[in-house]
C-alpha positions as a printed NumPy array, in Angstrom:
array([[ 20.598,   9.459,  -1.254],
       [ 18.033,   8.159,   1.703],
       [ 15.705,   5.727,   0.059],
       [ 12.439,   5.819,   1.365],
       [ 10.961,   3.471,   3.913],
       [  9.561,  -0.189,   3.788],
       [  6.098,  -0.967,   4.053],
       [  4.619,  -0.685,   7.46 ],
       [  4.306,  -3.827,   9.61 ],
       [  3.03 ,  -4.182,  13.049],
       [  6.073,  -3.926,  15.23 ],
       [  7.58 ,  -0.931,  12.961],
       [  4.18 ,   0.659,  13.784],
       [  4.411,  -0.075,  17.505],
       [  8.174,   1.399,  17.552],
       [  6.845,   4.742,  15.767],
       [  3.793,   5.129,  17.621],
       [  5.946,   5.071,  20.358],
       [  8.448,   7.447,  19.337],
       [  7.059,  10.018,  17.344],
       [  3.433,   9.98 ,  18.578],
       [  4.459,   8.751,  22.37 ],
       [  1.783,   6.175,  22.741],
       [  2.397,   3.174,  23.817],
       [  2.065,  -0.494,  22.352],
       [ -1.028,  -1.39 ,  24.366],
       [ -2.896,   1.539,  23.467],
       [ -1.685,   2.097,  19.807],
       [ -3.   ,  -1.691,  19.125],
       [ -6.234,  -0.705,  20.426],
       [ -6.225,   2.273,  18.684],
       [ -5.576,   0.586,  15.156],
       [ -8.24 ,  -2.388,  15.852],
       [-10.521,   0.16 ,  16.098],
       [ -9.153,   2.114,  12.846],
       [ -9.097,  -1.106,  10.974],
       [-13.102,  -2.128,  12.807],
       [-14.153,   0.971,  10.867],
       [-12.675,   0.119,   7.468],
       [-10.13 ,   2.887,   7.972],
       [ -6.926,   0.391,   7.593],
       [ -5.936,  -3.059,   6.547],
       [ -5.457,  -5.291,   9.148],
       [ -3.169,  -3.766,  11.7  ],
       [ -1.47 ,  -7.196,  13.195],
       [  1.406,  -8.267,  10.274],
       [  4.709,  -9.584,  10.161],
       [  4.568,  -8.75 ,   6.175],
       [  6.332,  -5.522,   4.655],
       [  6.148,  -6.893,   1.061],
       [  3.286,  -5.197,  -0.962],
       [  1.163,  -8.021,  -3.199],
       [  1.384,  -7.81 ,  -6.338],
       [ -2.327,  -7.301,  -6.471],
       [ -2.677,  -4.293,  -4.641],
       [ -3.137,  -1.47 ,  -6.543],
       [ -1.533,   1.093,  -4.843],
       [ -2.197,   4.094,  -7.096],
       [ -5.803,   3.945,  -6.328],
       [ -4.928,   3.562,  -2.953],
       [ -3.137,   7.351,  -2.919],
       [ -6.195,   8.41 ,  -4.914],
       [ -8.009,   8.186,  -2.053],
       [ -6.032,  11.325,  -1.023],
       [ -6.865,  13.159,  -3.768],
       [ -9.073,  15.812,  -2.185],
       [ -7.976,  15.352,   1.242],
       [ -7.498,  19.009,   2.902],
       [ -3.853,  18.062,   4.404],
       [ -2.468,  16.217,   1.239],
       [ -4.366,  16.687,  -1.772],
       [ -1.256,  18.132,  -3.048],
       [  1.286,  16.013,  -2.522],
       [ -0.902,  13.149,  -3.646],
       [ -1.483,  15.319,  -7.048],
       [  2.089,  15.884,  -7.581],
       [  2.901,  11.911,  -7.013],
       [  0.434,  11.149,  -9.131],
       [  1.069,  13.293, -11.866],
       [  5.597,  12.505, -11.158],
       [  4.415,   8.618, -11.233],
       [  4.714,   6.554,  -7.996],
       [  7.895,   5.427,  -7.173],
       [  8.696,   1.299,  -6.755],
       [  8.094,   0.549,  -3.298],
       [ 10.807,  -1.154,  -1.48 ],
       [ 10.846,  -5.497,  -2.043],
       [ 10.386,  -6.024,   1.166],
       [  9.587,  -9.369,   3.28 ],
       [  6.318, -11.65 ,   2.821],
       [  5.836, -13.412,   5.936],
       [  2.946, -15.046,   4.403],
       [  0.249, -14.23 ,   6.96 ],
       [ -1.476, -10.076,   6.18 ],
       [ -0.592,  -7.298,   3.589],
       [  1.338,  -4.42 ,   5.46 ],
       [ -0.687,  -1.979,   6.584],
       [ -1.901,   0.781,   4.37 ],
       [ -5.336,   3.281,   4.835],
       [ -8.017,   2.023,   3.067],
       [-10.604,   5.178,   3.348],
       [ -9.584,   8.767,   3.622],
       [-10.3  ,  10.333,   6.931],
       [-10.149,  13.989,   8.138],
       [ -8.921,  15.154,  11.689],
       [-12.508,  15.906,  12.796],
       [-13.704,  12.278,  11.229],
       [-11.251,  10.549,  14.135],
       [ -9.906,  13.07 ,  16.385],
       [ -7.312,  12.332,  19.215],
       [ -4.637,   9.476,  19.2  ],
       [ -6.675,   7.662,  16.656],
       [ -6.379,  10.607,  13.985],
       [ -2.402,  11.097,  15.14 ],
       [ -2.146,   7.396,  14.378],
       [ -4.102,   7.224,  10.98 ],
       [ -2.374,  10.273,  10.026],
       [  1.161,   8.518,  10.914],
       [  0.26 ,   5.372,   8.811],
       [ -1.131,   6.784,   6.004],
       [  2.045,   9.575,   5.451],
       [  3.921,   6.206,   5.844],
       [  2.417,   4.833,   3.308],
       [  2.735,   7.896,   0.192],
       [  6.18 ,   7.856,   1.261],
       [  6.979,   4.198,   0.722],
       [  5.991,   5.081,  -3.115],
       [  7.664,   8.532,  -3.001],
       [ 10.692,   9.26 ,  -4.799],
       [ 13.942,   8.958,  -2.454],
       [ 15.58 ,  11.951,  -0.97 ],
       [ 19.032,  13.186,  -2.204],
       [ 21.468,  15.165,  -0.386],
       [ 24.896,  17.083,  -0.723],
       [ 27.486,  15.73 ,   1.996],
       [ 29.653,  18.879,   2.653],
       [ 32.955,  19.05 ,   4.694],
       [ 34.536,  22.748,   5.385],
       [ 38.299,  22.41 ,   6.615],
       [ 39.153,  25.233,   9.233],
       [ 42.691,  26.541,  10.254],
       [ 43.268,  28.23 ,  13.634],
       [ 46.952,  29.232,  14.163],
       [ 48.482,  25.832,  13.951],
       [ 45.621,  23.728,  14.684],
       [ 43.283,  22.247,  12.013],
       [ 39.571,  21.8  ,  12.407],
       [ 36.911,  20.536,  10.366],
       [ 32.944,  20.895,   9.705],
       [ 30.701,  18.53 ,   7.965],
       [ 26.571,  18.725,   7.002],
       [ 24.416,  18.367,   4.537],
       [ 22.957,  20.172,   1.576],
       [ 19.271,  19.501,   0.26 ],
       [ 18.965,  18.647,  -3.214],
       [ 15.371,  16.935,  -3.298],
       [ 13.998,  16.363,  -0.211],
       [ 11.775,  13.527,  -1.589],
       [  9.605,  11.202,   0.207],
       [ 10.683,  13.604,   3.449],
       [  8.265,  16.098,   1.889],
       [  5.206,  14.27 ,   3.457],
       [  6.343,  12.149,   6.455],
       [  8.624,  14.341,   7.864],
       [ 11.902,  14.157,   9.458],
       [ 15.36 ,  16.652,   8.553],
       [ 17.956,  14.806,   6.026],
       [ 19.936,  17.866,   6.558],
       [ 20.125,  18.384,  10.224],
       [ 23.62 ,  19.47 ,   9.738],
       [ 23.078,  22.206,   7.078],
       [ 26.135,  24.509,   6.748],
       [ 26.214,  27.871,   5.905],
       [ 28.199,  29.044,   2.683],
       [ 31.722,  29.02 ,   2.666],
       [ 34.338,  30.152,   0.112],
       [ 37.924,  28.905,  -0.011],
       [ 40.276,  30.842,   2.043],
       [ 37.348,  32.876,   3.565],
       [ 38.259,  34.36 ,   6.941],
       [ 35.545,  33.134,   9.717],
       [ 35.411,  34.925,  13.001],
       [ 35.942,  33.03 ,  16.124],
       [ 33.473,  33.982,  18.753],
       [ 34.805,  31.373,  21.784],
       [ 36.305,  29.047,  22.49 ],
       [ 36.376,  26.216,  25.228],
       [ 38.351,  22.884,  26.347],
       [ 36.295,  20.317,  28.419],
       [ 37.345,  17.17 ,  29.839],
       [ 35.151,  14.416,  30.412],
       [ 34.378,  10.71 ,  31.179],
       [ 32.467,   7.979,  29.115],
       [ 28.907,   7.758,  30.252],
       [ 27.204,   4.436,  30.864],
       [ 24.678,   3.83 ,  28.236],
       [ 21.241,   5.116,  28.029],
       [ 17.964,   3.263,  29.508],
       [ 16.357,   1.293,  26.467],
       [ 13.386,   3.258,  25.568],
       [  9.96 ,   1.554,  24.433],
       [ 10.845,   1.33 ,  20.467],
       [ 14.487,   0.064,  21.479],
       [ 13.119,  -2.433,  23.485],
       [ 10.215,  -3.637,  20.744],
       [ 12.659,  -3.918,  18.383],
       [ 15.205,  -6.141,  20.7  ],
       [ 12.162,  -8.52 ,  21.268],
       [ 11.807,  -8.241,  17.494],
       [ 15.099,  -9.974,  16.921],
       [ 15.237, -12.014,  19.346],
       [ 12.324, -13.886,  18.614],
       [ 10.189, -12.804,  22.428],
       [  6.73 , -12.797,  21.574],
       [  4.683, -12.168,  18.284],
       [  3.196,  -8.934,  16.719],
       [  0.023,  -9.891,  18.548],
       [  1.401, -10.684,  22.127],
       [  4.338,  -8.307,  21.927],
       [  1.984,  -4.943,  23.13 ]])
């Protein structure tokens, strides 16, 4: 199983704005300020990923009710029962950050709809159920040499449903034992270790993150 994510703090925002939406820190903060100006999210600067007990968070995924992109998954939670969010961390200063009104595209449009659109599917699927998978491994025999195959199977694909991203990137097709498989190429290559990659923007957020270099306010 893949449990499904923690409430959304500041620098987890940063790192995802940056890598799913490609915006960078700078502009996503000024993007949110003005998203959270507007009364369309909680306070956007956080160190918190606890939820407080006070927050009702089903009325908070009501607001999504008639929504044109995801009345229907909202519905279905409902109606399944939301799932416990994660314990998480109370840093003691702001909630995490959650929508507080429902917006459409044309209500925001550009990099401030991407980014309320990334936080709010963030938020259903911190109370979405988790999302369970088969792990599959196919053992292949050419002449004398062995080989082997592993992926994934979907079983429910959970919180995934609504904020994306493949659990079964490796899907396999199906196999039966002692099936014959046809063999379409095959290829040696010989190569050298690579240095390692540049950091990229998240990486980097994240290192600062844990190494204590600036806050969630000065870090952008």
């Amino acid at each position: 199983s893949r449990p499904h994510p923690s409430a959304l703090n500041t620098v987890e925002m940063l790192k995802m704005a940056s890598t799913v939406l490609g915006v960078g820190p700078h502009h996503c903060m000024q993007l949110a300020e003005r998203l959270y100006i507007s009364g369309y999210i909680s306070y956007p600067r956080t160190e918190s990923t606890a939820y407080p007990a006070n927050v009702d968070l089903t009325e908070t995924v009501r607001l999504f009710r008639s929504h044109s992109i995801w009345s229907d998954y909202t519905i279905s939670l409902l109606q399944l029962g939301l799932s416990k969010p994660k314990k998480g961390t109370d840093a003691g200063d702001h909630p995490p950050i959650t929508p507080m009104r429902s917006a459409e595209p044309n209500d925001l449009g550009g990099d401030a709809w991407r980014l309320y659109d990334l936080i709010s599917r963030h938020f259903l699927a911190t109370v979405s159920p988790e999302a369970r998978f088969e792990s599959l491994k196919v053992k292949l025999g050419v002449g004398n040499s062995a080989f082997s195959l592993s992926g994934k199977r979907i079983i429910s694909a959970g919180y995934t449903l609504i904020s994306g991203g493949n659990i079964a990137e490796n899907s396999l097709p199906d196999f039966t034992q002692g099936q014959d498989v046809p063999i379409k190429s095959l290829k040696l290559e010989r190569g050298e270790t690579a240095p390692p990659p540049y950091l990229t923007e998240s990486e980097l957020i994240g290192l600062m993150e844990k190494h204590g270099i600036g806050t969630d306010a000065s870090i952008p």
